[in-house]
gemmi code that builds the backbone of each chain (N, CA, C; Angstrom):
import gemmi

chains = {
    "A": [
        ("UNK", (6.067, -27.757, 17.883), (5.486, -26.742, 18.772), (4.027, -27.087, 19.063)),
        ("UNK", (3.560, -26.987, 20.691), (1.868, -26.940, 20.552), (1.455, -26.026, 19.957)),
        ("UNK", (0.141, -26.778, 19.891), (-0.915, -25.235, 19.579), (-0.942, -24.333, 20.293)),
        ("UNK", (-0.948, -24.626, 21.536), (-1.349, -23.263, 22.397), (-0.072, -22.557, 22.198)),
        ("UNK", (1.222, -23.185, 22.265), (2.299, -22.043, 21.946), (2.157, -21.189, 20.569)),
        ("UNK", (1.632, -22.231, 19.486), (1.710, -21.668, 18.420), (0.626, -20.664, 18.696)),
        ("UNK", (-0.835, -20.636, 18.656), (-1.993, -19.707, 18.725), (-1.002, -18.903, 19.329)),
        ("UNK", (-0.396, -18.653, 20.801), (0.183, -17.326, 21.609), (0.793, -16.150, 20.808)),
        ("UNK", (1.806, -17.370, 19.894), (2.655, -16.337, 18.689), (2.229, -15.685, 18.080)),
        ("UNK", (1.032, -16.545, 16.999), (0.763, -15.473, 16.121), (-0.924, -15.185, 16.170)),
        ("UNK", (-1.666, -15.501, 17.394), (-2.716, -15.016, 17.452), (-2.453, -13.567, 17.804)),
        ("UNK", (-1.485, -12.269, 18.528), (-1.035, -11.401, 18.329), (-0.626, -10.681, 16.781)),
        ("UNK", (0.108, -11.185, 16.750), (0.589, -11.128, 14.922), (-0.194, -10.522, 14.277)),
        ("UNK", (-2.025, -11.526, 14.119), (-2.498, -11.326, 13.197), (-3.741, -10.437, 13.630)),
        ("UNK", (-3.422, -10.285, 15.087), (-4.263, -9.103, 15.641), (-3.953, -8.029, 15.725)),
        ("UNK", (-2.690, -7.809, 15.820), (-1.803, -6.295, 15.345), (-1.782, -6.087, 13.889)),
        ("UNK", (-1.910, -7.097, 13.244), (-1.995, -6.795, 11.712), (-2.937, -6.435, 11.328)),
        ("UNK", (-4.102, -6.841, 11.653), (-5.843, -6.559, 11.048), (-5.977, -5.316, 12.047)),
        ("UNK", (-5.277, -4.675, 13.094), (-5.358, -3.368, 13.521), (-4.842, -2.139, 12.581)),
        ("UNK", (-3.945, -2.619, 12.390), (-2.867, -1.916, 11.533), (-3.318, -1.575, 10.153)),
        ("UNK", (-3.897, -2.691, 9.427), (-4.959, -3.047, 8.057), (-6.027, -1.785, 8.089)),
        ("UNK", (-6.799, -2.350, 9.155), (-8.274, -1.520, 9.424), (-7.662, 0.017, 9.433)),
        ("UNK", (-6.817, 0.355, 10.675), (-6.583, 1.493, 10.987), (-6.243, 2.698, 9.889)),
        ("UNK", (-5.135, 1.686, 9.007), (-4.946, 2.217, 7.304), (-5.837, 2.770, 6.402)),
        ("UNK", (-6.924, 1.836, 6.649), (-8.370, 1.888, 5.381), (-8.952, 3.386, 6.146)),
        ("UNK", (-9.062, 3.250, 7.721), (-9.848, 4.077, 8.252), (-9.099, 5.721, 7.514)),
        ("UNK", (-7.934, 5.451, 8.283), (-6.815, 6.486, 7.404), (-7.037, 7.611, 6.272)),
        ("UNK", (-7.370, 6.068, 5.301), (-7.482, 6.363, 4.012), (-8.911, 7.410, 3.337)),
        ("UNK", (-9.819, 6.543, 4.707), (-11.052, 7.673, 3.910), (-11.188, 8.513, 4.834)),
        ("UNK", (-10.974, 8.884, 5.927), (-11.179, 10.213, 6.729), (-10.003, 11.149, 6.350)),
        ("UNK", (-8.997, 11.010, 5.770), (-7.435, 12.086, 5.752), (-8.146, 13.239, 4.874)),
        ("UNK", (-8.352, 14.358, 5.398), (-8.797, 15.285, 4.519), (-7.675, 15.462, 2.917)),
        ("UNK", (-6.529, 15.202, 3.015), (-5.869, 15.524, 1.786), (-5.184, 13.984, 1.281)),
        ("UNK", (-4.513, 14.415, 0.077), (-3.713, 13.130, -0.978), (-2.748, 12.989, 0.152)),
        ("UNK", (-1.750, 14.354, 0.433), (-0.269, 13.659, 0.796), (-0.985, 12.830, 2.273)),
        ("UNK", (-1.747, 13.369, 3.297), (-2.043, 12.778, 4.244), (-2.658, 11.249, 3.822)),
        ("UNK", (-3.568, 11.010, 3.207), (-3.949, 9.556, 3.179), (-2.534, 8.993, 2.452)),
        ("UNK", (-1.743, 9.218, 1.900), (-0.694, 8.541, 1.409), (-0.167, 7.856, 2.386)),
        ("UNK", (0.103, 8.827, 3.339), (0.755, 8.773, 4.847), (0.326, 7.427, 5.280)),
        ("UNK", (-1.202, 7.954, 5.759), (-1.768, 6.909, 6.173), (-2.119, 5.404, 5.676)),
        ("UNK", (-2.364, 5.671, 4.717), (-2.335, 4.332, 3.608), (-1.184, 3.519, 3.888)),
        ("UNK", (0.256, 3.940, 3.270), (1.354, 3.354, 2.964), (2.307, 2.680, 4.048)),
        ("UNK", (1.862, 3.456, 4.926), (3.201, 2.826, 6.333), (2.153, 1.499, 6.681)),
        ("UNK", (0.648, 2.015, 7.351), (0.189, 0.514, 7.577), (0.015, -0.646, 6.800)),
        ("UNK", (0.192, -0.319, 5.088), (0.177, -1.532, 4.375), (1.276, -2.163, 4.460)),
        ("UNK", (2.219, -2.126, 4.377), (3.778, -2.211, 4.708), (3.752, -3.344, 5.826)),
        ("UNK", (3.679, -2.457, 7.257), (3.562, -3.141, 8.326), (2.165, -4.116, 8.676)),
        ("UNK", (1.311, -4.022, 8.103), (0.035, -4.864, 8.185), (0.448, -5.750, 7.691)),
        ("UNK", (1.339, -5.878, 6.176), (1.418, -7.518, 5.330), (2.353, -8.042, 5.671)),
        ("UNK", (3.247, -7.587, 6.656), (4.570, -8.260, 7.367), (4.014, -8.920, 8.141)),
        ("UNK", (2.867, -7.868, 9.457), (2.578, -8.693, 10.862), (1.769, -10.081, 10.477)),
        ("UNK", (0.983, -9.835, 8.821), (-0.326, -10.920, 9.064), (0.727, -12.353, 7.906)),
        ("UNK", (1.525, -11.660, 7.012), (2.535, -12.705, 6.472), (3.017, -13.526, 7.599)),
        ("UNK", (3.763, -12.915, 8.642), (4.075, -13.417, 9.320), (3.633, -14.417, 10.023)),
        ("UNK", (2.270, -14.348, 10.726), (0.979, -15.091, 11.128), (1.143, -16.248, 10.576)),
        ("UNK", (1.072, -15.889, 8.808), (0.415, -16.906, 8.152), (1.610, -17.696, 8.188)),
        ("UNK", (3.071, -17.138, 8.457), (4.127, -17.983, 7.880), (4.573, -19.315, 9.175)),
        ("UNK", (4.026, -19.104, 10.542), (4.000, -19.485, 11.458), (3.316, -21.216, 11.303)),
        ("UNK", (2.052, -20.450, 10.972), (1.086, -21.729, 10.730), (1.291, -22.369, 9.153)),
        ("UNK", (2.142, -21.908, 8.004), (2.709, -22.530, 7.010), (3.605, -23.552, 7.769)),
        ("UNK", (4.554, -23.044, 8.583), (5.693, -24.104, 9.200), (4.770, -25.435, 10.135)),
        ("UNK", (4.142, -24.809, 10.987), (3.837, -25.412, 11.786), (2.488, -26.641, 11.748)),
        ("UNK", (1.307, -26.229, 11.327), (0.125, -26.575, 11.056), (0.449, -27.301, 10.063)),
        ("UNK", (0.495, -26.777, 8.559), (0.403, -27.454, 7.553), (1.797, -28.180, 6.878)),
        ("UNK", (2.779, -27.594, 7.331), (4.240, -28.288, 7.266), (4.468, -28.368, 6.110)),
        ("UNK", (4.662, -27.171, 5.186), (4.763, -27.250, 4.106), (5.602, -26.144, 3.529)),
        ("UNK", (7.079, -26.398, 3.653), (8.059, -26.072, 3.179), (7.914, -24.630, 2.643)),
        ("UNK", (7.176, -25.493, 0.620), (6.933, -24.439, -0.503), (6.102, -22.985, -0.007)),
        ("UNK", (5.113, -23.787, 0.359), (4.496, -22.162, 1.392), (5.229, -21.245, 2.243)),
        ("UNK", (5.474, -21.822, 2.791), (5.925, -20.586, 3.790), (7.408, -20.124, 2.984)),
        ("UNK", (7.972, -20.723, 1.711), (8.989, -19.902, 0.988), (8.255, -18.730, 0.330)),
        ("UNK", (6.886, -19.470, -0.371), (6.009, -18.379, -1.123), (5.740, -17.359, -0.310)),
        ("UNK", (5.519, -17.394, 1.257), (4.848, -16.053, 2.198), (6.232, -15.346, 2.384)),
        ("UNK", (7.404, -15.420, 2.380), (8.535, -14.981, 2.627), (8.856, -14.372, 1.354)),
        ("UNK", (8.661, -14.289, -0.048), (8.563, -13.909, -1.043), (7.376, -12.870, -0.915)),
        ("UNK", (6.736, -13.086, -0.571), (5.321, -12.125, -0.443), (5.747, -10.997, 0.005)),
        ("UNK", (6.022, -10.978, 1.205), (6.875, -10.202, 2.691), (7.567, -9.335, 1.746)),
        ("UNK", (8.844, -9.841, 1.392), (9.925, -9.721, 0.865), (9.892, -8.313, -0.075)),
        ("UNK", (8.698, -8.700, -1.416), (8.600, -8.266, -2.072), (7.547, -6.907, -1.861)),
        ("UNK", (6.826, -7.178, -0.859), (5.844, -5.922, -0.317), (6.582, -4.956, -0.123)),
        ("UNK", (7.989, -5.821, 1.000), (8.571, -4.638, 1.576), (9.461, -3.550, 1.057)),
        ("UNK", (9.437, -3.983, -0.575), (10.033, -3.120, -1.685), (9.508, -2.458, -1.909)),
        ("UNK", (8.245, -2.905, -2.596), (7.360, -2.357, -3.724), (6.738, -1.219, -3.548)),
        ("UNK", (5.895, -1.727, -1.927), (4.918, -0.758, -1.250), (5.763, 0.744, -1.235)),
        ("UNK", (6.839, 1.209, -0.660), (7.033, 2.583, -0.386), (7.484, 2.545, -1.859)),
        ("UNK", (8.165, 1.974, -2.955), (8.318, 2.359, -3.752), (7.011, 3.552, -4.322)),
        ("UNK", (6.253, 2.347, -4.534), (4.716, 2.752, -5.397), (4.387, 3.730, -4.130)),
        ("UNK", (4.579, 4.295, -3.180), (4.079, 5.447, -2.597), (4.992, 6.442, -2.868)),
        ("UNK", (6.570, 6.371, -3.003), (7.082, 7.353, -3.655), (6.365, 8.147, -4.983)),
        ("UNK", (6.785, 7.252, -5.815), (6.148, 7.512, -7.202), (4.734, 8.521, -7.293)),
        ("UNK", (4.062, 7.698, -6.655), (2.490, 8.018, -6.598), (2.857, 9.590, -6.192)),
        ("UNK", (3.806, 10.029, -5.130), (3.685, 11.559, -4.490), (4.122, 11.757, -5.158)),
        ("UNK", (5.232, 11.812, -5.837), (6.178, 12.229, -6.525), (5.384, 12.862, -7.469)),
        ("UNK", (4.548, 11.631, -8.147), (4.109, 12.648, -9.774), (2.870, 13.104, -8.821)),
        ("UNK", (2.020, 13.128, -8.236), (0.874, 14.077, -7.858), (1.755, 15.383, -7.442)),
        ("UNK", (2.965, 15.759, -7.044), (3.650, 16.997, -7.228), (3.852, 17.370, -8.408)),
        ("UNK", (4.138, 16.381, -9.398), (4.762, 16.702, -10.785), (3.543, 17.202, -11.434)),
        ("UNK", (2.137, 16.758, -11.354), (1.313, 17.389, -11.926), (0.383, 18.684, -11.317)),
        ("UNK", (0.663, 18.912, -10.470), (0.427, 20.292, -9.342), (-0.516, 20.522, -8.251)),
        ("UNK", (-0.292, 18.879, -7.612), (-1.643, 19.084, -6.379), (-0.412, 19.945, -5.171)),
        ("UNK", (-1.302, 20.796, -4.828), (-0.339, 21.532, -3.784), (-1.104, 20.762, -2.306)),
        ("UNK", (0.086, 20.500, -1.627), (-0.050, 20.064, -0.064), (-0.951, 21.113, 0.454)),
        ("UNK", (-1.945, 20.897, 1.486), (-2.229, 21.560, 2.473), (-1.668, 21.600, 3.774)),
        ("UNK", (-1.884, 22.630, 4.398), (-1.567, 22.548, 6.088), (-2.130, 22.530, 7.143)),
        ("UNK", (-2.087, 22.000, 8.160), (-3.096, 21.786, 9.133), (-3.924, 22.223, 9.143)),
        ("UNK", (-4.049, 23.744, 9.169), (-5.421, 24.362, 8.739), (-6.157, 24.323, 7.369)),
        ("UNK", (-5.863, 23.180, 6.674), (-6.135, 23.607, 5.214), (-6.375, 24.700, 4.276)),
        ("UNK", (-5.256, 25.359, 4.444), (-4.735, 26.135, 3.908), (-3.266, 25.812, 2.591)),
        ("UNK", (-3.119, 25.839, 1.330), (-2.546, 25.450, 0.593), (-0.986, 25.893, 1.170)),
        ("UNK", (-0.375, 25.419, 1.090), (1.398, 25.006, 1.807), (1.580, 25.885, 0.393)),
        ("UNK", (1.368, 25.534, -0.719), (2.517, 26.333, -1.927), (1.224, 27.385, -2.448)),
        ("UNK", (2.171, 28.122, -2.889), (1.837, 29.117, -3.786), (0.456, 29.016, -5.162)),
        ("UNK", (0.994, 28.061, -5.683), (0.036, 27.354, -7.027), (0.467, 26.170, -7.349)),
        ("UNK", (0.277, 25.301, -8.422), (0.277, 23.797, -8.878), (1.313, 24.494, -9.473)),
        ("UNK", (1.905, 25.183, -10.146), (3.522, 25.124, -10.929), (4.283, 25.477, -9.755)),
        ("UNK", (4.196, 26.097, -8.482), (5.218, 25.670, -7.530), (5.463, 23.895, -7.160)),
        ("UNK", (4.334, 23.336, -6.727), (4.446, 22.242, -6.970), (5.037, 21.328, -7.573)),
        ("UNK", (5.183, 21.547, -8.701), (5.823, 21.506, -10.015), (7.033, 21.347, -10.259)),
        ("UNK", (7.500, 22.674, -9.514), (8.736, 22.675, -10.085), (9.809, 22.038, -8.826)),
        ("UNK", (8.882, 22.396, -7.363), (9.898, 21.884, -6.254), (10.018, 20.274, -6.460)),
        ("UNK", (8.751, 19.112, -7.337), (9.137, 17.890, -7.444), (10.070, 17.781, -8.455)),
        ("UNK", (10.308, 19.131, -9.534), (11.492, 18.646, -10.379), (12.920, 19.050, -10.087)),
        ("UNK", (12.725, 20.099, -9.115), (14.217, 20.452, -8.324), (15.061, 19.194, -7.945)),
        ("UNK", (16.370, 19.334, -8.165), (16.699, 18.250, -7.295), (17.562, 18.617, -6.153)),
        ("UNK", (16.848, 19.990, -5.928), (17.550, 20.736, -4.140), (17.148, 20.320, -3.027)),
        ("UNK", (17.479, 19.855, -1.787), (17.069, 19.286, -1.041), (15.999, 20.670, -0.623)),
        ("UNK", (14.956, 20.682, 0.347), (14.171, 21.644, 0.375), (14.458, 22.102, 1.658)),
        ("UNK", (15.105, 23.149, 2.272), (15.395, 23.818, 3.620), (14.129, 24.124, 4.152)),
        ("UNK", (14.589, 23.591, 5.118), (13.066, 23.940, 6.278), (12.390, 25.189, 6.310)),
        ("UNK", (11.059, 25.554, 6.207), (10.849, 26.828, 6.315), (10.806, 27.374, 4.710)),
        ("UNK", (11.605, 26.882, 3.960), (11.433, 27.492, 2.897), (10.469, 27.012, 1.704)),
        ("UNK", (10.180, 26.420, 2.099), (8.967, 25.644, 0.807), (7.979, 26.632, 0.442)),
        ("UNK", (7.472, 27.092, -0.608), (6.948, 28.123, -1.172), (7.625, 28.712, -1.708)),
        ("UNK", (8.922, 29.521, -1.847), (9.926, 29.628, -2.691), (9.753, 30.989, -3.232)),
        ("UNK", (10.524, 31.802, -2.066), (10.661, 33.484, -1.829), (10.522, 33.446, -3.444)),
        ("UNK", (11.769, 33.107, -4.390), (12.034, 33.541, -5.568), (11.106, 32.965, -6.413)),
        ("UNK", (9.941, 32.324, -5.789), (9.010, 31.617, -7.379), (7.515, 32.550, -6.888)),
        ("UNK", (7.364, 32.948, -5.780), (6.231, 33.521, -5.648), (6.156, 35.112, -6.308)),
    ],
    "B": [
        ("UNK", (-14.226, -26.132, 16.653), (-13.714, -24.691, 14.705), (-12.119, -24.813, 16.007)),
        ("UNK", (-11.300, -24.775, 15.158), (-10.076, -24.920, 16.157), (-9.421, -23.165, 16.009)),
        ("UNK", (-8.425, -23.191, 16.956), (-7.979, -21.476, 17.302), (-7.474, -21.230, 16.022)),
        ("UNK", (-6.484, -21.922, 14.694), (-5.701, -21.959, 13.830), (-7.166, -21.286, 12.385)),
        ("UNK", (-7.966, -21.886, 12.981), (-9.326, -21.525, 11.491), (-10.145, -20.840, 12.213)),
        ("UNK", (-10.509, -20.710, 13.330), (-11.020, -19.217, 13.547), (-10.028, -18.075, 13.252)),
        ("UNK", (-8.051, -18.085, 13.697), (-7.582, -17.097, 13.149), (-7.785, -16.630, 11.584)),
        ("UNK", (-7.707, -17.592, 10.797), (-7.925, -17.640, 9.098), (-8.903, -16.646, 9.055)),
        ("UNK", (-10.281, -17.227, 9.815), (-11.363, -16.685, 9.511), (-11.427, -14.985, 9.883)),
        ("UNK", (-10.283, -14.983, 11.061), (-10.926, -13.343, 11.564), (-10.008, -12.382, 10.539)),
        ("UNK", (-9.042, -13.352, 9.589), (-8.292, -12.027, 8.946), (-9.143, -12.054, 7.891)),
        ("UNK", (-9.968, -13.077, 7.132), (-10.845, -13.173, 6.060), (-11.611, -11.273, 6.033)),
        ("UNK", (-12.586, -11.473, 7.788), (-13.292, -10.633, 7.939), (-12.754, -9.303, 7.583)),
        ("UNK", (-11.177, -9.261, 9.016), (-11.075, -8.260, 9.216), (-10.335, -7.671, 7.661)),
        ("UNK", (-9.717, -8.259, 6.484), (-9.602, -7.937, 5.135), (-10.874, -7.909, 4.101)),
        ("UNK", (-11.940, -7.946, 4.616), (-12.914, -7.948, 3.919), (-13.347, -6.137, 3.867)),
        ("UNK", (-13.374, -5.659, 5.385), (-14.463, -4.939, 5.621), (-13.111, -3.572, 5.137)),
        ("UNK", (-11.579, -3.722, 5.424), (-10.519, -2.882, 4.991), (-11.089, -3.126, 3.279)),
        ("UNK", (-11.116, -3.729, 2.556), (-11.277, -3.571, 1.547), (-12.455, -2.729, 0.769)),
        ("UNK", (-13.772, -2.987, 2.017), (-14.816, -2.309, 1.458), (-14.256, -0.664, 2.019)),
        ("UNK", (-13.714, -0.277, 2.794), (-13.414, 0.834, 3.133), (-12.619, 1.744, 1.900)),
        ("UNK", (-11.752, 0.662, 1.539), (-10.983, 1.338, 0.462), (-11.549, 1.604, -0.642)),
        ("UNK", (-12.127, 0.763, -1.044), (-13.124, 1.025, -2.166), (-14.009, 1.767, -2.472)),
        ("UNK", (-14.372, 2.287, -1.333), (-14.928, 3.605, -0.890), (-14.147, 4.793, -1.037)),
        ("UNK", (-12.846, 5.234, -0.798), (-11.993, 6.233, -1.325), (-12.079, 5.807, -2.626)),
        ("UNK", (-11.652, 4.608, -3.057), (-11.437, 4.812, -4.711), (-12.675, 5.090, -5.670)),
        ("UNK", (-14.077, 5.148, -5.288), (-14.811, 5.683, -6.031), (-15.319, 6.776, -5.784)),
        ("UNK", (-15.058, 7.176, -4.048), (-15.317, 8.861, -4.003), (-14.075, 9.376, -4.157)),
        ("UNK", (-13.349, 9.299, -4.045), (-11.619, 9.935, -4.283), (-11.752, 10.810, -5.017)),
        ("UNK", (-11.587, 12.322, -4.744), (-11.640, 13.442, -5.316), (-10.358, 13.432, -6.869)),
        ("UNK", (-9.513, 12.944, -6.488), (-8.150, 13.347, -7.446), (-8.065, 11.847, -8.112)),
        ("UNK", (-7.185, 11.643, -9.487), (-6.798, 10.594, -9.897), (-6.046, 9.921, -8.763)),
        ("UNK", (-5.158, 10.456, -8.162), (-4.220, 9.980, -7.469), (-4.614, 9.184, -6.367)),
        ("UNK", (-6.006, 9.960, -5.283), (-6.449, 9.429, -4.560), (-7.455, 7.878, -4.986)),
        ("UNK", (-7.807, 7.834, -5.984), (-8.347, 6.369, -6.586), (-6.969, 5.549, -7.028)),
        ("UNK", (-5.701, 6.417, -7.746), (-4.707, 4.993, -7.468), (-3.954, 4.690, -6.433)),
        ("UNK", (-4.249, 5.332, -5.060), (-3.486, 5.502, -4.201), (-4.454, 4.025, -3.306)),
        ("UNK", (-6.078, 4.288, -3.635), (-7.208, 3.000, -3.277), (-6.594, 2.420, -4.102)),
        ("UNK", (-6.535, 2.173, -5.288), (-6.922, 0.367, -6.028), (-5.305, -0.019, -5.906)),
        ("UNK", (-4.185, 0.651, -5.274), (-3.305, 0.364, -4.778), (-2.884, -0.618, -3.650)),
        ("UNK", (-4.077, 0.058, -2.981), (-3.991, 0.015, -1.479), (-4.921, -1.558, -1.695)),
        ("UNK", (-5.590, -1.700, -2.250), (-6.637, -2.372, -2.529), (-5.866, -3.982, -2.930)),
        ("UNK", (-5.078, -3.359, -3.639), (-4.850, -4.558, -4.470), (-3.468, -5.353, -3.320)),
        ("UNK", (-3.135, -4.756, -2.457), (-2.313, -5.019, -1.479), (-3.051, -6.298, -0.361)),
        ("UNK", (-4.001, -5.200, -0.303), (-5.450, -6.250, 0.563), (-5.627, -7.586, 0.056)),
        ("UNK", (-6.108, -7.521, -1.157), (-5.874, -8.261, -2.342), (-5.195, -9.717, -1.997)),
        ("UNK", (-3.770, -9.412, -2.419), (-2.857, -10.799, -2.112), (-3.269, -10.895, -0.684)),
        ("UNK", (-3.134, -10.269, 0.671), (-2.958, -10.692, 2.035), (-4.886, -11.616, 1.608)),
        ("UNK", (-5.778, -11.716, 1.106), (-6.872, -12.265, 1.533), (-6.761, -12.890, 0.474)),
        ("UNK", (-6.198, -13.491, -0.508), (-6.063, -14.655, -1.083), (-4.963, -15.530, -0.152)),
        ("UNK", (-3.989, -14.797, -0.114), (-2.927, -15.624, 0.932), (-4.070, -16.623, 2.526)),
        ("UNK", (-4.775, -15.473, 2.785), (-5.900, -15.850, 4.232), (-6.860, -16.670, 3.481)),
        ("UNK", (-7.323, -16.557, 2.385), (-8.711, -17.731, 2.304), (-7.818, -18.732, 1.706)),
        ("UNK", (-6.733, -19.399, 1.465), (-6.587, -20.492, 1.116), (-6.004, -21.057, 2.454)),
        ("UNK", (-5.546, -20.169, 3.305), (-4.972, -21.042, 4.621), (-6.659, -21.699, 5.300)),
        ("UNK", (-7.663, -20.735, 5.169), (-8.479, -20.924, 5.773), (-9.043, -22.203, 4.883)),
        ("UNK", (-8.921, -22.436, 3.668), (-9.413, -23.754, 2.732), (-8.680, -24.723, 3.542)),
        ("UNK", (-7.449, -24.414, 3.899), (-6.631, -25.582, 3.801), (-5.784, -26.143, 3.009)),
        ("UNK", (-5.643, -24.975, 1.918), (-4.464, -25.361, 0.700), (-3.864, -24.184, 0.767)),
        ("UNK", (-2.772, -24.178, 0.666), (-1.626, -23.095, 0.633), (-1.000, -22.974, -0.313)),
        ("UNK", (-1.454, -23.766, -1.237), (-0.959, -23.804, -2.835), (-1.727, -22.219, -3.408)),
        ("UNK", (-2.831, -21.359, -2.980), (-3.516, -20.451, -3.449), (-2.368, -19.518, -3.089)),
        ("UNK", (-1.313, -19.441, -2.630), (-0.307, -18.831, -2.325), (0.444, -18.242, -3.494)),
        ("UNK", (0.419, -19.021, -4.608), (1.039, -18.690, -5.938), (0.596, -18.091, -6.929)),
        ("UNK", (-1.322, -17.724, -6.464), (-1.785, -16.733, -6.789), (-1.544, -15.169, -6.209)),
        ("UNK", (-0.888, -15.359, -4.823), (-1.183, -14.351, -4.431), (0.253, -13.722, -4.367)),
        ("UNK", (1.125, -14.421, -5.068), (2.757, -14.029, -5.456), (2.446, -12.929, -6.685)),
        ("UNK", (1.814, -13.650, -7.330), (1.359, -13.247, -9.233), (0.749, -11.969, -9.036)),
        ("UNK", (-0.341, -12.098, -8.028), (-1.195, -11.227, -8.047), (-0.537, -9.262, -7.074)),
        ("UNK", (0.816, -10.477, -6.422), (1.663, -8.854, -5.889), (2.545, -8.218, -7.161)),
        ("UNK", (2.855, -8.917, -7.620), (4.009, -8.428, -9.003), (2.648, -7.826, -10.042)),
        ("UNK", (1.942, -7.906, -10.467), (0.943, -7.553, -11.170), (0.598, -6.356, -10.173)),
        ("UNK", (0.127, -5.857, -9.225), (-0.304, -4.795, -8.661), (0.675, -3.672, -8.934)),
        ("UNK", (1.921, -4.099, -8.305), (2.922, -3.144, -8.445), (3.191, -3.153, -9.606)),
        ("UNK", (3.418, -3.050, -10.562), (3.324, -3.111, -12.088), (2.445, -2.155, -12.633)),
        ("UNK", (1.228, -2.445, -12.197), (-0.029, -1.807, -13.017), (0.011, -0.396, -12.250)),
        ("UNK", (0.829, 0.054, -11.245), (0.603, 1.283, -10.194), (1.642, 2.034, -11.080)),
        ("UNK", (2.879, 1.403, -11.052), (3.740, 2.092, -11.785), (3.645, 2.477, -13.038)),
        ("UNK", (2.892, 1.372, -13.573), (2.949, 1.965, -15.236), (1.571, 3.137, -15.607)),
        ("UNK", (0.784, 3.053, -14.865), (-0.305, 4.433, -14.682), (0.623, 5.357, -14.829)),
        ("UNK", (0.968, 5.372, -13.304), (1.767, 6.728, -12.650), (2.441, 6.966, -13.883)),
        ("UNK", (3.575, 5.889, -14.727), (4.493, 6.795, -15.501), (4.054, 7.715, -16.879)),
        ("UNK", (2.427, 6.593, -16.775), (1.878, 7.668, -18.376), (1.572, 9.028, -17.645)),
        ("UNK", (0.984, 9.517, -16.406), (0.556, 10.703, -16.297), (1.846, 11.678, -16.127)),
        ("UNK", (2.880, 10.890, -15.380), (3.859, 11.843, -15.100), (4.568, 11.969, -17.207)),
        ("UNK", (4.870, 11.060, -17.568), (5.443, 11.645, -18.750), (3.899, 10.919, -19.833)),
        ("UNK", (3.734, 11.544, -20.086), (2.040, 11.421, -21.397), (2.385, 11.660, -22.555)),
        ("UNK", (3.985, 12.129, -22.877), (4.514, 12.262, -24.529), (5.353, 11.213, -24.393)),
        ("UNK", (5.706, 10.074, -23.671), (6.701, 8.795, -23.657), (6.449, 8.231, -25.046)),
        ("UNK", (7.399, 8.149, -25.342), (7.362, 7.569, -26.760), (7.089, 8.246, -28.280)),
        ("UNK", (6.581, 9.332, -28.099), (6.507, 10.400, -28.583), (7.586, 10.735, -29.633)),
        ("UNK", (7.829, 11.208, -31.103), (9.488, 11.754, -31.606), (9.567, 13.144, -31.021)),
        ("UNK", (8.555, 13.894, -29.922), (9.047, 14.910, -30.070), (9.775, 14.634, -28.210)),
        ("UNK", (9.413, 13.518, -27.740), (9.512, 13.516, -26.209), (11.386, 13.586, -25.635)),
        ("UNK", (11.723, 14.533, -25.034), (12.980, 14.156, -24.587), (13.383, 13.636, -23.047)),
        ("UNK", (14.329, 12.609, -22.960), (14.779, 12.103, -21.777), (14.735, 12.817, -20.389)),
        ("UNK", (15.200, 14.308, -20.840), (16.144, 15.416, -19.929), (14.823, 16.286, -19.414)),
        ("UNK", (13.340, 16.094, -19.616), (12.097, 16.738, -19.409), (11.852, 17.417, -18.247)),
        ("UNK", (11.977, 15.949, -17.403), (11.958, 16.595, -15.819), (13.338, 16.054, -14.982)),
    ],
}
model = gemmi.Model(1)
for chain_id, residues in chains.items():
    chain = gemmi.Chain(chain_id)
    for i, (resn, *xyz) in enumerate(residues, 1):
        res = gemmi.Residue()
        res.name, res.seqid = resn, gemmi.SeqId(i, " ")
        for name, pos in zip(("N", "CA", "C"), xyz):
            atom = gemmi.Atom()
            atom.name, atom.element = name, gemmi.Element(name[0])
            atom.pos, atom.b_iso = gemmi.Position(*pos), 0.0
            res.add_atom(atom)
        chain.add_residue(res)
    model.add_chain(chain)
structure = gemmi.Structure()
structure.add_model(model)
structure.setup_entities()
C-alpha cells in the first residue's frame, strides 16, 4: 500500500480516536455526578483504544511489517474490549452497593437514601420504569 | 518528519494532555469511586501511549509492555472494587450468600 493511501486510512482513525480520548477526559471532569462521568469515561475509552489500536495496527502491517506487533495491538483491542465495560460494571455496581445515590438532572437525589441504593444493587429484580425509589422501601 | 511520525507524535500529545485531565478528577474526585473510576481511566491512557511512543521510537517491541501493563490495570480495578464491596472476604465470620 502507499503512503498516501495508508496516511488516508488511518490518519482519520487516529483523529476520531484522540477526539473520542479527549472528549472522555473532558467528560470525566466536568460530569457533575459518579454514575454520569462513568458514562462518560467508559464508552469513549472503549471506542478511543479500538479507533487509535486500530491506527496503530495499520502502520504495524504496513510501515514497519512486523507480524508480532500488530498480533500484540489485536490482543490489546481484544482485551480492552472486555475488560473496559467489565471494570465499569463493577465500579457502578459496588458504588450502589455502598450507597452513593444517583442524581437527576436537576440534581436532585433519584433514591430515597444510600440503603435504598443498597438494596436496589442487591435486588436481583429487574427495576420497572418509573419505579426506582421503591413505594415499599420509602 | 514524514505523515506516519507526525501521526505517532499527535497521539503522544493528544494522550498526554487526556491524561493530565484525568488526573485531575483523580485527585479532586470527591468519592473513592470517582478517583478509581480516574486511575482507571488513566491507566487505559496508559497502555494506548506506551503502545504510541514506541511506534513513534520506531520499535514496536514496547508493545509487550503495553499488553502487561492492560492485564495489570484491569486486575488492580477489580481487586480494589472487590475489597470495598465485600471488606470481611476472608473473614471466619464472612458468608458467600451476603449480597
Amino acid at each position: 500500500m502507499s503512503d498516501f493511501l495508508l496516511g488516508l486510512v488511518s490518519w482519520p482513525l487516529a483523529g476520531l480516536g484522540c477526539l473520542f480520548v479527549v472528549s472522555g477526559a473532558l467528560g470525566l471532569v466536568r460530569m457533575p455526578d459518579l454514575y454520569t462521568r462513568l458514562h462518560a469515561a467508559s464508552v469513549t475509552d472503549t471506542g478511543g483504544t479500538l479507533l487509535i489500536a486500530a491506527a496503530l495496527l495499520l502502520h504495524a502491517i504496513f510501515t514497519f511489517a512486523d507480524p508480532m506487533a500488530a498480533i500484540k495491538l489485536v490482543l490489546i483491542a481484544g482485551f480492552t474490549l472486555f475488560t473496559a465495560p467489565t471494570a465499569s460494571h463493577a465500579l457502578a455496581k459496588t458504588a450502589m452497593l455502598v450507597g452513593q445515590v444517583p442524581l437527576d438532572a436537576d440534581g436532585k437525589p433519584l433514591l430515597d437514601s444510600p440503603e435504598a441504593a443498597s438494596r436496589l444493587a442487591r435486588s436481583r429484580e429487574p427495576v420497572e420504569h418509573g419505579s426506582v425509589g421503591g413505594e415499599e422501601g420509602s | 518528519m514524514s505523515s506516519a511520525t507526525l501521526m505517532f507524535g499527535t497521539l503522544v500529545v493528544a494522550l498526554l494532555v487526556t491524561m493530565m485531565l484525568t488526573l485531575g478528577r483523580a485527585l479532586a474526585g470527591p468519592t473513592l469511586f470517582d478517583r478509581l473510576l480516574a486511575v482507571n481511566s488513566f491507566g487505559t491512557k496508559t497502555v494506548l501511549l506506551i503502545a504510541a511512543a514506541g511506534f513513534l521510537a520506531g520499535r514496536p517491541e514496547f508493545l509487550d509492555i503495553a499488553l502487561v501493563y492492560a492485564l495489570i490495570n484491569f486486575l488492580g480495578t477489580i481487586a480494589v472494587l472487590k475489597y470495598f464491596e465485600l471488606p470481611d472476604a476472608g473473614s471466619s465470620t464472612y458468608r458467600e450468600d451476603d449480597y
